[in-house]
N, C-alpha and C positions, 0 to 999 in steps of 0.2 A: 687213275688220276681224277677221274669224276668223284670216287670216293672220298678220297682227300678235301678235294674241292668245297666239297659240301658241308664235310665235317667244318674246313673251315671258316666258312660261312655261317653254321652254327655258334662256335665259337666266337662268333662278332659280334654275332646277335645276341648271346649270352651275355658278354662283356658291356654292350654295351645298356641292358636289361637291369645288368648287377651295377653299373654307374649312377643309371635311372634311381633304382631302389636304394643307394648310398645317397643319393641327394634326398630322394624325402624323410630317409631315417634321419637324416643331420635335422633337416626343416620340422619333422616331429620331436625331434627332441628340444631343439629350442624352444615349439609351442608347449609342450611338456612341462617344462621348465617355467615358461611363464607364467603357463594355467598352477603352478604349483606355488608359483610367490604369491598371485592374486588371492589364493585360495586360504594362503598364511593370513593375508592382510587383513581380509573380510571375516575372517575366522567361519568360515563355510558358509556362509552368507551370499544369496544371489543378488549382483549389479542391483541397484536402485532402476524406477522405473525414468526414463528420459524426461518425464513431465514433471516430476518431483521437484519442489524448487531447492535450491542449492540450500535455505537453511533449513531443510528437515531432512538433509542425510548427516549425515553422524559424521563428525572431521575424520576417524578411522577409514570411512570407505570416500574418503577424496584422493582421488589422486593429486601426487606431489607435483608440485609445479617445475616445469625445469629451469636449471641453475641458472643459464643468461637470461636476460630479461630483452624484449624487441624492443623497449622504450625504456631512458633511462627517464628516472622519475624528476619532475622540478621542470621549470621552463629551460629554454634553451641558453647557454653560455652568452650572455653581453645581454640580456634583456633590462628592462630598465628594473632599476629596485621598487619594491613593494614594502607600505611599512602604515603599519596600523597612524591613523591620520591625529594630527596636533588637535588634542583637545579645546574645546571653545574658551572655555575658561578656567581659572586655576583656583582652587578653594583652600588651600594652605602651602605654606611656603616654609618650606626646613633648608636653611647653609649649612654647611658641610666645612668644615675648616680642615686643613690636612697639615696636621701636628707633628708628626713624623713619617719616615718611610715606612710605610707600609711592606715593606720586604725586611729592610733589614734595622729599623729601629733609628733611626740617623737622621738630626734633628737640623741639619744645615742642606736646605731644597730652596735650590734657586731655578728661577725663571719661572714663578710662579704665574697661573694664569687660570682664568675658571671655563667651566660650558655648564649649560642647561641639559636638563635632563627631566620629563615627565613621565607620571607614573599613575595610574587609575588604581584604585580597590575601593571592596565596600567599609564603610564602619563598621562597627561591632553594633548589633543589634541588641538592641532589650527593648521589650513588648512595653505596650505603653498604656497605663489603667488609667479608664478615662473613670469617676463618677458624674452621672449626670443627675441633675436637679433639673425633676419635670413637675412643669406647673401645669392646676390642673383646672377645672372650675364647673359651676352647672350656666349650660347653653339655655337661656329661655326661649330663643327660636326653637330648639328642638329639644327640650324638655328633655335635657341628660346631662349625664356626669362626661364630660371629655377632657383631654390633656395633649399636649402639645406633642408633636411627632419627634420623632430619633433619628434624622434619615442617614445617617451613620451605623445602625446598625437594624437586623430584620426584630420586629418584634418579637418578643419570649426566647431573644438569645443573649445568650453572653459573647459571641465570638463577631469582632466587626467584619464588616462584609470583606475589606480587603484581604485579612487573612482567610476567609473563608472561600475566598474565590480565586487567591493563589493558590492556596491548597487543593482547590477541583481543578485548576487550572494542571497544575501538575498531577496529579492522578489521571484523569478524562482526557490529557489531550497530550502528556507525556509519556502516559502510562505508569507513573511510577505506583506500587502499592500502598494499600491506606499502612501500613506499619512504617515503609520507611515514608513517607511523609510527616509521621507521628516523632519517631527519630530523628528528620530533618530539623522539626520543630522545635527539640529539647536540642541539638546541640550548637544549631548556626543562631535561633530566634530566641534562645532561654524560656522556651514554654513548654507546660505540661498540659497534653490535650491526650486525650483517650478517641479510642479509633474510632466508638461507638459515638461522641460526641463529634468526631467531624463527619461521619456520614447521615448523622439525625441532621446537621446543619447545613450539608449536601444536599438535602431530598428538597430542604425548605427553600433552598434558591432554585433549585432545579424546579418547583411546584411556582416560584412569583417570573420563574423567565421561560412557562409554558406558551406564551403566545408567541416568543419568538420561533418557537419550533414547528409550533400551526404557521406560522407564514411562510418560513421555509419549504414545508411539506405543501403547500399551495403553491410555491413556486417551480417545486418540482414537477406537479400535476401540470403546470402549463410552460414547462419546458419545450424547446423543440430539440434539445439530441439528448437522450437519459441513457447513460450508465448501469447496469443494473446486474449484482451479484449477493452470493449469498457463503456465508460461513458457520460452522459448528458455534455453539455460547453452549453455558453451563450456568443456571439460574436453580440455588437449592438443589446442588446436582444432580439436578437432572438435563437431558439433550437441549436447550433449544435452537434459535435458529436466529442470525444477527442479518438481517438486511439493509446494502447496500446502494440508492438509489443518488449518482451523481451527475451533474454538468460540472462545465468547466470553473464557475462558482460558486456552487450548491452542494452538498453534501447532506442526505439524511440518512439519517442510521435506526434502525425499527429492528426487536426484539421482541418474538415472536414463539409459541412451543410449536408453532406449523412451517415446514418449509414449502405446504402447498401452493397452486395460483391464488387463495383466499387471501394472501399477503399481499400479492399484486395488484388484487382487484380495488381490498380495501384503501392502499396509497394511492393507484393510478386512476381508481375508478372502473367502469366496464369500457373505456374506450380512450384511451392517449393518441391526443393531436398531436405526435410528435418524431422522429424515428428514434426506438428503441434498440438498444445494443447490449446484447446478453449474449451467451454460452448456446447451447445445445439443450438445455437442462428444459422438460417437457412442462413444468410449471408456468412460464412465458406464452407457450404455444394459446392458453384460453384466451387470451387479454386480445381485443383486438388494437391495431395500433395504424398512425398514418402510413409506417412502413415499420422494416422492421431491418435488421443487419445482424448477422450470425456472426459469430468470432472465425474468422479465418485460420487466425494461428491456432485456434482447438482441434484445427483438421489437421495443419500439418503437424502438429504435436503425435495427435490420433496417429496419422503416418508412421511417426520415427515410433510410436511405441509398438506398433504393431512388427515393424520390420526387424524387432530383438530377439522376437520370436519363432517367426515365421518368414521361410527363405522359398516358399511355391513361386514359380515361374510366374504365374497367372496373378500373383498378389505385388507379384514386383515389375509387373507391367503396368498394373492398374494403379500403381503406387508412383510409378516415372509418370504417368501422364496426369495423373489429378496435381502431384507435386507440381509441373511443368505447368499445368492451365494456373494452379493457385499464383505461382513465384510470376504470370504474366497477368494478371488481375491488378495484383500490387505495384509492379513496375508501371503498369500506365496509369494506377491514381497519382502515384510518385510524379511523374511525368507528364500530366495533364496539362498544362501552361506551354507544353511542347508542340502538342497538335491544334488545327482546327477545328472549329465544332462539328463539322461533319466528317471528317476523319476520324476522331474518338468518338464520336457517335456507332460508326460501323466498327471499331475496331472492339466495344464492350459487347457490343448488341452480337459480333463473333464469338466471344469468351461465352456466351450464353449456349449460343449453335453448339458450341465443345462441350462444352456443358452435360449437353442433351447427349449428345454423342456415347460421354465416358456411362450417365446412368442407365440408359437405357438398353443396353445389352447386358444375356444373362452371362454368371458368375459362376464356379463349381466351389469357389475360393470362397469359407463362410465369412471371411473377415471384407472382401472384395466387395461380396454382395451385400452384407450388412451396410458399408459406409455408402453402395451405392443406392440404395433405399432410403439413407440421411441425404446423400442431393438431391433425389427426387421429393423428396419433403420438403425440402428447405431452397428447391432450386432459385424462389423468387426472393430469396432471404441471405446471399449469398455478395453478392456485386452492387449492392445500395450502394455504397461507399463512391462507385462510380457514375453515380447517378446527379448525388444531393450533394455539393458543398458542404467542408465541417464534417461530415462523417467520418468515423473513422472505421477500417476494416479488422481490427480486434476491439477489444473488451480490455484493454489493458488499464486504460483510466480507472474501471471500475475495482477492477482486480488493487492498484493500488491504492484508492481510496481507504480499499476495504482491510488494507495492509494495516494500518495502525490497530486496527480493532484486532487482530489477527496476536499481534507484537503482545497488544492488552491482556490478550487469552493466556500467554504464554507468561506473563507476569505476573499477574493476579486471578488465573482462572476463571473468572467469570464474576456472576453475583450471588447473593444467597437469596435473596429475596426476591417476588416481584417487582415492588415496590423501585429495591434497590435497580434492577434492569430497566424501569419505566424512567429512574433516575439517569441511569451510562447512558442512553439512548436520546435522552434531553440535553444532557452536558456533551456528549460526542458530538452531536448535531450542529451542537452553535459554535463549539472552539472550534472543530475543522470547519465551518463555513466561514467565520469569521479571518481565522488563516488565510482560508484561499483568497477572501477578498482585503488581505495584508491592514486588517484591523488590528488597533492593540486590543485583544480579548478582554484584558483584567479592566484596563482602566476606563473601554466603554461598558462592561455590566455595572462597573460601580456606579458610573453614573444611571445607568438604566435603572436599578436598585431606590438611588438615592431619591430618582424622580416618581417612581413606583410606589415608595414609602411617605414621601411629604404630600403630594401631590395626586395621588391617584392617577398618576398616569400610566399606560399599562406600552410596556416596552416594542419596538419596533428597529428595525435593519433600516429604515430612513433615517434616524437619528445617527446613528452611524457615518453616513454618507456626507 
């Protein structure tokens, strides 16, 4: 009987061993199965890294979105209508008579009766050739031949400023390429302009609206919160380096062959009265500054990419509690208006004590101990955001400042020349600052131009205002 017994006690045990192992063959196969469609889609290609932004992975390795959608698109059912607003005023008037049915040809329509109906387009453009008759004469005050000024057009060109400064306008601050600008011009404007001819007339406004770019770049230097990022350019193909320094009104863009601190030094100077906000990147570290604020989201970024690779007990500990200090940093800037001043006083000046806590113990995890070497560097450079009004605790302003120039690369690959880089770096500079401070671009350089050229007056961002 104990024989039996046992065996069949065995036999449960068995049974129930071989149950076990039919459930994860099923659970293997279906990951099987997955890892096998994934592996079709990417064509053997390993997942993108989590930081990568969404448009530099290739539309093949997106995943498909699913079929229902959690928000249907469009405002909500009964909201009030929305409808492009009655123009001010009406510049030509067409009636319309209705001679027949329109359906079926049938010339007896009764109850006739009218509505209005307005319509916006532009005219058909053709370029308009001015000659001008300049008079000229000899100055006996100053003992010369002079002639009266053009202030419609920059001297030794043929192209009026307006066209020349919509077409940088759309190049510099659209991105559009000098070709299809050139193509814009032959089929909407009926003009023939060669690309060499509007970038030679590019440099020449970009060289008379150099002082607006020195005021800018001085206004940045005594900013109090600077943005400050840095991206790949290609000048004569070769590497160089497009820098990024913004406020919430300010944008300067500097092209450079160094991505070193010499870049920093030269715009900010040896020392910014201001808090600076950058990345990680060891070029910032020389420059001293009034404070200074690290990007937060480059850590927990740093986090999610490490975790794709690496599943150690010890790096997924150290990864829940830095995640857990960071995601409680943010909440209480978010929530600052919630507490007292001396309760959010003690409650950062704690985030700090954590702080201390995570880096200061050793690590056997090389990715652990590496990032915990980045907060003991950076520990004083982490929770500014908490401190100073207006701060922010990423870098994302800069990052998207720095976006259009980025868009630019990808359009027109860079510049060929110095010359021409010293040029995108002058035109970037004033159309996205002028943007941000919701100026019309074109029709304040013309006048800055106009008054440049008649007058010798030399252009400024107060004329603007």
């Amino acid at each position: 009987m104990a024989f039996i017994e046992d065996l069949r006690q065995r036999v449960e045990a068995l049974e129930k061993e071989n149950a076990a192992l039919q459930k994860e063959h099923v659970a293997l196969r279906k990951e099987n199965a997955a890892l096998r469609k994934r592996l079709e889609r990417y064509e053997g290609k390993p997942d993108p890294d989590p930081s990568t932004p969404s448009g530099a992975i290739p539309p093949y390795k997106k995943p498909n979105r699913r079929k229902g959608r959690k928000k249907k698109p469009g405002r909500k059912k009964g909201h009030p209508g929305a409808r492009r607003k009655k123009p001010d005023h009406v510049d030509n008037y067409e009636n319309h008579p209705l001679e027949c049915c329109p359906d079926c040809g049938g010339t007896e329509v009764t109850g006739r009766k009218t509505r209005t109906r307005y319509t916006e387009d532009i005219p058909p453009v053709t370029p308009i050739v001015t000659e001008h008759t300049i008079e000229g004469g000899h100055c006996k005050n100053c003992e010369k031949w002079v002639e009266a000024k053009v202030s419609s057009v920059m001297p030794g060109c043929t192209l009026g400023n307006r066209l020349v400064l919509v077409t940088a306008w759309m190049h510099f601050a659209l991105g559009v390429a000098v070709h299809k600008v050139v193509a814009w011009l032959f089929s909407v404007c009926q003009m023939t302009v060669s690309a060499g001819g509007l970038t030679q007339a590019w440099m020449r406004v970009a060289a008379r609206l150099a002082p607006l770019h020195e005021e800018i770049w001085k206004e940045v230097q005594g900013a109090r919160i600077l943005h400050v990022d840095e991206t790949s350019w290609r000048v004569g193909g070769q590497t160089f380096w497009l820098w990024c320094f913004a406020t919430k009104t300010t944008v300067l863009y500097v092209i450079d062959p160094t991505r070193g601190s010499s870049v920093v030094f030269e715009v900010l100077g040896d020392v910014f009265n201001g808090v600076l906000v950058t990345d990680f990147y060891a070029a910032y570290n020389k420059i001293s500054a009034w404070a200074k604020q690290k990007c937060v989201v480059h850590l927990l970024r740093e986090l999610k990419k490490v975790s794709v690779s690496n599943s150690n007990l010890e790096w997924l500990t150290f990864k829940r509690r830095l995640q857990r200090l960071l995601q409680d940093a943010l909440r209480l800037g978010r929530d600052r208006s919630k507490y007292d001043d001396d309760i959010y006083d003690r409650r950062w000046k704690r985030l700090h004590d954590r702080l201390f806590v995570i880096y200061s113990q050793e690590y056997e995890d090389a990715n652990a101990a590496r990032l915990a070497r980045r907060l003991k560097k950076y520990s004083q450079e982490l929770f500014t955001f908490l401190e100073f009004d207006g701060v922010d605790a990423d870098n994302n302003h800069g990052e998207r400042e720095i976006r259009p120039a980025v868009q630019m690369r990808k359009a027109y690959g860079g510049n060929r020349s110095d010359r021409g880089a010293e040029t995108q770096a002058i035109m970037m500079t004033i159309f996205r600052t002028l943007q941000k401070r919701n100026i019309d671009s074109v029709a304040y350089l013309i006048r800055c131009l106009r008054r440049q050229i008649k007058h010798d007056e030399q252009p400024s961002l107060d004329q603007a205002a």
